[in-house]
MARKE-831810 format. One record per residue (C-alpha): x, y, z. Coordinates in steps of 0.05 Angstrom, whole numbers, plus 5000, padded with zeros to 4 digits. Example, Ala and Ser with C-alpha at 12.3 -4.5 7.8 and 13.67 -1.06 7.14 Angstrom:
% residues 2
524649105156;527349795143;
END
This chain:
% residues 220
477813966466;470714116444;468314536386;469215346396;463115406361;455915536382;450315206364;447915986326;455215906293;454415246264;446315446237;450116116204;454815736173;449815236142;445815896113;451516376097;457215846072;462516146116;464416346195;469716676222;471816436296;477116926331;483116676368;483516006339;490816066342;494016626381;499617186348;505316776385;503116116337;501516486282;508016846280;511216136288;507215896222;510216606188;516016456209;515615686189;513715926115;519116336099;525615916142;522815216131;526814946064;522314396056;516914856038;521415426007;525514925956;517214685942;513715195922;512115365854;507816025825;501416055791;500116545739;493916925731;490917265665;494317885674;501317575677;501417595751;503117005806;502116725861;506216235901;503115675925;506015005970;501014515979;501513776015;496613246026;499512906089;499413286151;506713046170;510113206237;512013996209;509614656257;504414506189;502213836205;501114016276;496114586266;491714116218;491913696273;491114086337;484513836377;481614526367;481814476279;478513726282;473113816331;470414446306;471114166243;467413616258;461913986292;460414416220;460613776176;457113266232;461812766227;468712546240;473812826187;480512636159;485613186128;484713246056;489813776041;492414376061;495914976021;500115566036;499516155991;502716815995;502217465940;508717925936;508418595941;505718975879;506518355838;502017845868;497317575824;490017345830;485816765844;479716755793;473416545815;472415845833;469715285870;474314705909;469514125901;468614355827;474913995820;476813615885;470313175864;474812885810;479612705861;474612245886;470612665942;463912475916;460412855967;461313545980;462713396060;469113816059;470814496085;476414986095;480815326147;483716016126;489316216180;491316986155;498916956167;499617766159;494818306149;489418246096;484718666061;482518965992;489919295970;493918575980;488418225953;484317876009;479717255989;472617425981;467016915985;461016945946;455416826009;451216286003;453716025938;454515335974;447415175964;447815195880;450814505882;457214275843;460114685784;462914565726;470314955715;474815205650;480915295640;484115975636;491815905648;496615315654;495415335722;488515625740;480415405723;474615885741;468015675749;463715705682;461816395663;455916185625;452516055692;454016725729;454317435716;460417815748;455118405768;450917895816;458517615841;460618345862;454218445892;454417805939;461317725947;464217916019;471318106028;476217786080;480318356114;483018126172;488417906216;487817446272;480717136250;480716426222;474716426157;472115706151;467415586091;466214936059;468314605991;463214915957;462515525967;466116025912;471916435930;476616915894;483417335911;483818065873;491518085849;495718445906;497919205888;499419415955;507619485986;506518966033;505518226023;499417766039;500317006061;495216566104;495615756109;489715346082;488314676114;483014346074;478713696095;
END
């Protein structure tokens, strides 16, 4: 299956650090990925939570081998690889991919950070990575949608700190949070698939909403 992108899409991208392509999976799969995340006991009985600074969490599963699970197949699916391979320019090999979902009124946030700033010490020297962001329910600013901060992909690897057991952020003696909230673009959605590669920053607000936020992250 060729790339669903257009030439224009792949040049935004490489300027803005992110594209959204619409339909890449269709409500009848992505209700069978919802469905996967909260029936399938090998990724219930796997998950764990990740606190923020506030004494909020977020539960996380994440893998590193797309196995043979409804999972495994969409990192795999013709239509992931070749449009992934038509942003980066090369083939491309699945590096890791995540599922994260906020409860309602208790979900915690994501702090700002960037994924090479610490998959580079997993040995991905170069920055040729990227993400897929499949919104598994409705998203926006109440249940804390990710926000990207556009065109921070150009300032090059990052140095992070630690701020929780189980979270880093990006160093704050290199950014002020004013320029951040006046660059950063929020993620509402549903049925839009945000790619953006390893280097550009991204954040999650906590969720404070009544209704609860997942979405599936296939990394590579």
């Amino acid at each position: 299956m060729p790339s669903m992108l257009s030439r224009k899409d792949v040049a935004r991208y490489d300027e803005d650090g992110y594209i959204f392509v619409r339909g890449l999976f269709d409500a009848e799969e992505t209700d069978l990925l919802r469905r996967a995340m909260e029936e399938d006991p090998a990724i219930r009985d796997h998950s764990l939570l990740r606190a923020d600074q506030e004494g909020g969490a977020t539960r996380i599963s994440l893998w590193n081998r797309a196995g043979d699970s409804v999972y495994g197949l969409a990192a795999r699916t013709p239509r992931v690889v070749d449009t992934a391979e038509a942003l980066i320019g090369e083939p491309v090999y699945h590096f890791q991919s995540k599922l994260t979902a906020k409860e309602p009124r208790v979900g915690g946030a994501w702090e700002w950070h960037q994924d090479y700033g610490y998959w580079y010490y997993n040995g991905c020297l170069e920055p040729k990575m990227l993400s897929f962001m499949i919104a598994l329910d409705h998203t926006d600013a109440e249940n804390g949608c990710l926000k990207l901060l556009k065109g921070s992909h150009k300032l090059g690897r990052l140095d992070h700190v630690q701020i929780t057991p189980g979270q880093n952020t990006t160093d704050p003696d290199v950014w002020t949070g004013g320029a951040l909230q006046e660059k950063s673009v929020k993620l509402e959605y549903l049925g839009l698939a945000p790619m953006y590669p390893a280097s550009e920053w991204s954040s999650c607000a906590p969720g404070h909403h009544g209704y609860k936020r997942a979405f599936d992250l296939i990394s590579g």
